[in-house]
N, CA and C atoms as a LAMMPS dump frame, in Angstrom:
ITEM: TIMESTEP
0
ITEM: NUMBER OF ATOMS
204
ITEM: BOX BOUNDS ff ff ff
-5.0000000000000000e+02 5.0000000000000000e+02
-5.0000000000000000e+02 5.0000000000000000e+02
-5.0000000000000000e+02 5.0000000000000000e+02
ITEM: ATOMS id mol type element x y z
1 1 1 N -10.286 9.218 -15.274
2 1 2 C -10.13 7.823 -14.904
3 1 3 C -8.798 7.272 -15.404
4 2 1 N -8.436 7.658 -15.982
5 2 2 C -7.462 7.421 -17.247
6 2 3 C -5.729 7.901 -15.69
7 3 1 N -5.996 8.962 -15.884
8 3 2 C -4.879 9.128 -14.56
9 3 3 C -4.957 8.444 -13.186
10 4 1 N -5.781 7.91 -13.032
11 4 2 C -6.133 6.97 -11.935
12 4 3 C -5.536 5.635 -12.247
13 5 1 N -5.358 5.183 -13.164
14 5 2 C -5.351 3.635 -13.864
15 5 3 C -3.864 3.386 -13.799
16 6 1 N -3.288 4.955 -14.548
17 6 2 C -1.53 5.217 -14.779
18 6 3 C -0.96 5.173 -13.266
19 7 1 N -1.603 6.223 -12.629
20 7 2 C -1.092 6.099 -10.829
21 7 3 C -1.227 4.748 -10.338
22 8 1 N -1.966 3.425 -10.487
23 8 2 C -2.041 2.378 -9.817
24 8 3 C -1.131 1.839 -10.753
25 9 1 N -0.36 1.783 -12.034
26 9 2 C 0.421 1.179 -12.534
27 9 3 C 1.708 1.645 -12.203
28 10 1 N 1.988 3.082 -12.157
29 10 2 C 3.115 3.594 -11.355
30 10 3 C 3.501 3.071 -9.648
31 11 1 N 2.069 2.941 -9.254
32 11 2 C 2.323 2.46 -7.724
33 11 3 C 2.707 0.881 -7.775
34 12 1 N 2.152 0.369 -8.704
35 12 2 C 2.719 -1.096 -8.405
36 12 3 C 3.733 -1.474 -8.928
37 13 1 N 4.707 -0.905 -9.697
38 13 2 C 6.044 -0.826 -9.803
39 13 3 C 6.959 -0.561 -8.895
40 14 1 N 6.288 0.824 -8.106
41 14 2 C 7.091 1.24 -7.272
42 14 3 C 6.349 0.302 -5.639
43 15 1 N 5.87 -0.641 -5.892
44 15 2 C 5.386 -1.583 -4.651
45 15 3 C 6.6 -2.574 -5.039
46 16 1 N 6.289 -3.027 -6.177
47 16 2 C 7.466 -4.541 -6.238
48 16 3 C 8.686 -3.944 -5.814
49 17 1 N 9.612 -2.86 -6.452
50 17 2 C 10.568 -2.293 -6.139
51 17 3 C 10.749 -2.599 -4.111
52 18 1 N 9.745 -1.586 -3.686
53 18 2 C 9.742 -1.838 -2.294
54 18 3 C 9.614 -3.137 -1.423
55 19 1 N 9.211 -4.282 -2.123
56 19 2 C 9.25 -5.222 -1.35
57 19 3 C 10.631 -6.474 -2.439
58 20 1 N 10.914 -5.904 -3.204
59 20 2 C 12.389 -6.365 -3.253
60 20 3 C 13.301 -6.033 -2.301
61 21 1 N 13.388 -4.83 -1.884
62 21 2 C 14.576 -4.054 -0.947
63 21 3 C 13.807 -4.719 0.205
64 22 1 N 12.958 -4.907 0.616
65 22 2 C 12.059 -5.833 2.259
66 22 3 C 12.27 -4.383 2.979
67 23 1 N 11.243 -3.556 1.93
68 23 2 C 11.399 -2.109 2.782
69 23 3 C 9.765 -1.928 3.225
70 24 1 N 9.657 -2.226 4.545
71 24 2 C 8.274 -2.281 5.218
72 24 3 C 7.472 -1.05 5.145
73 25 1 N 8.405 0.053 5.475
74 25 2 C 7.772 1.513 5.798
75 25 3 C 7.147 1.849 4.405
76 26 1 N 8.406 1.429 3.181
77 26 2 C 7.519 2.039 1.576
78 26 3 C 6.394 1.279 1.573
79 27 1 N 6.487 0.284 2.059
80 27 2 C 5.277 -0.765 1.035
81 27 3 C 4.144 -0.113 2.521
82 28 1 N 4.007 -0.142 3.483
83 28 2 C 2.992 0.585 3.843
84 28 3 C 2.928 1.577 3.205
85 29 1 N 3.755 2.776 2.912
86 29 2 C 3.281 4.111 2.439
87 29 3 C 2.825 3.495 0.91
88 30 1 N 2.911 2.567 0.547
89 30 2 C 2.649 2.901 -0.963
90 30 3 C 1.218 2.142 -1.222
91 31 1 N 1.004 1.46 -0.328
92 31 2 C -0.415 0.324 -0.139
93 31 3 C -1.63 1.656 0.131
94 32 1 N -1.075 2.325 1.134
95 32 2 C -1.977 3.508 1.369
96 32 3 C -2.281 4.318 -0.007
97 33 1 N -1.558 4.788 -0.361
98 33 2 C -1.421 5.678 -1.539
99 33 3 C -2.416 4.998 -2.992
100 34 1 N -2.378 3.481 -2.764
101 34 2 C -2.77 2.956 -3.641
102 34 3 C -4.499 2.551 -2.913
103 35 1 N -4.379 2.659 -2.036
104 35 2 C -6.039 2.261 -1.224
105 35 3 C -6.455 4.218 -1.41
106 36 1 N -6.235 5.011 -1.754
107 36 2 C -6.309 6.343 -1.908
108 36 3 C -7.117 6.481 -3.143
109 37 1 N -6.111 5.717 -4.216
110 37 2 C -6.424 5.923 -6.078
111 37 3 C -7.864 4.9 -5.965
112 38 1 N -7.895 3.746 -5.456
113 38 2 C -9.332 3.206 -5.641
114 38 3 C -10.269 3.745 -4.995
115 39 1 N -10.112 4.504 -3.937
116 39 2 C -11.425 5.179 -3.093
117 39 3 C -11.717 6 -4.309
118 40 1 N -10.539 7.061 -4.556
119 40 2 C -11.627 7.846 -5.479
120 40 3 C -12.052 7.165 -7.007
121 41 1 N -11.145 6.308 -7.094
122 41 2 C -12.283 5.658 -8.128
123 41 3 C -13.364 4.694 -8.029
124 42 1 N -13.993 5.083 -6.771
125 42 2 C -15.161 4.547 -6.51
126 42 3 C -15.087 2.961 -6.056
127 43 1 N -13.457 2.373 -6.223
128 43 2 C -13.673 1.058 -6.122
129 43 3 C -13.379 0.332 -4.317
130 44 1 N -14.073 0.7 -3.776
131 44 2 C -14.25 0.6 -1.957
132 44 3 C -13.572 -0.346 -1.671
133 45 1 N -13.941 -1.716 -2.107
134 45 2 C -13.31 -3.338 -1.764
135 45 3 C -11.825 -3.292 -1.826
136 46 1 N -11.19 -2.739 -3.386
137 46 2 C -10 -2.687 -3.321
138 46 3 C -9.261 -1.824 -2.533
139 47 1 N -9.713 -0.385 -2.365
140 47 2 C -9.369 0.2 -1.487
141 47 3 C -9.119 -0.151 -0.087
142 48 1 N -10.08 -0.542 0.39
143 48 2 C -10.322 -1.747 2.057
144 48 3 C -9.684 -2.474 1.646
145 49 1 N -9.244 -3.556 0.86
146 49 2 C -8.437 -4.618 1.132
147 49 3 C -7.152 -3.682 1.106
148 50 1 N -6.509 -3.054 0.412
149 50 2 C -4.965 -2.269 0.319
150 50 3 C -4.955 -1.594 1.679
151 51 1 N -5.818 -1.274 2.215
152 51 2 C -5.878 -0.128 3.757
153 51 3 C -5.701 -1.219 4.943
154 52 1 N -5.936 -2.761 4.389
155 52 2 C -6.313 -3.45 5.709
156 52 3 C -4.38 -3.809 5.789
157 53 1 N -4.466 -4.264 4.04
158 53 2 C -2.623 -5.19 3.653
159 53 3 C -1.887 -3.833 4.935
160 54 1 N -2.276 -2.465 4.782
161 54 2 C -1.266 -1.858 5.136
162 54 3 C -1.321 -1.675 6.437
163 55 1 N -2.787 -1.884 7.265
164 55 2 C -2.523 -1.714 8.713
165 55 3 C -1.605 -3.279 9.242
166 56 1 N -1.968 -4.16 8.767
167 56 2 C -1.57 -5.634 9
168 56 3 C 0.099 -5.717 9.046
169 57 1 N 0.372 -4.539 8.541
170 57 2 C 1.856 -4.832 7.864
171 57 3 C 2.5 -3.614 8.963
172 58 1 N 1.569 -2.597 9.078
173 58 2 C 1.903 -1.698 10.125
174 58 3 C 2.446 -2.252 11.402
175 59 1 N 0.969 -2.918 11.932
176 59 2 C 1.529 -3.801 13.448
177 59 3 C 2.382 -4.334 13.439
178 60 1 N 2.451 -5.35 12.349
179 60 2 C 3.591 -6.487 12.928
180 60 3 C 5.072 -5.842 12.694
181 61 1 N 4.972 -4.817 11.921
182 61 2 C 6.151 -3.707 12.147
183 61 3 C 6.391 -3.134 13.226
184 62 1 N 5.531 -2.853 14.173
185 62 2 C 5.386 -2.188 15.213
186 62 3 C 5.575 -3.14 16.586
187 63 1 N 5.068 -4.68 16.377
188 63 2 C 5.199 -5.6 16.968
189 63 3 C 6.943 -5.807 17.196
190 64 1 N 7.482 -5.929 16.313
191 64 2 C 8.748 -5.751 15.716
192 64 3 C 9.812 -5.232 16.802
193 65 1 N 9.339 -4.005 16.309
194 65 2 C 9.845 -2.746 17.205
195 65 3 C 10.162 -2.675 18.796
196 66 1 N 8.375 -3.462 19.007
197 66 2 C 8.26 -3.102 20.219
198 66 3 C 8.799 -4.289 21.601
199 67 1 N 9.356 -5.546 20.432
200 67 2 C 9.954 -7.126 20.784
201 67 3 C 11.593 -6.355 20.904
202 68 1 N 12.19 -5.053 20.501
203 68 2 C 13.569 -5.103 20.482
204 68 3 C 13.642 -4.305 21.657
């Protein structure tokens, strides 16, 4: 559990980092990664809410894309 706790403190460093730079693609990859560490620690809600931040953030990236 203990390496689970360190990985969500490593990931949310490296989240702020990514949404300083307004880098869309990390902060999806890293929302995932972090909805990953709560599944297996059993914690579902947080996991689902980080899986939803990252599809939400997906589209309108994709929305984005698909407006140029």
């Amino acid at each position: 559990m203990k390496q689970y706790r360190e990985a969500l403190t490593h990931f949310t460093s490296a989240l702020a980092i990514r949404e300083s730079l307004k880098n869309p693609r990390g902060i999806i990859h890293i929302l995932g990664n972090v909805s990953q560490v709560y599944q297996r620690m059993r914690q579902y809600k947080e996991a689902l809410d980080r899986l939803e931040k990252s599809i939400e953030l997906s589209d309108s990236l994709q929305d984005k894309i698909s407006s140029t």
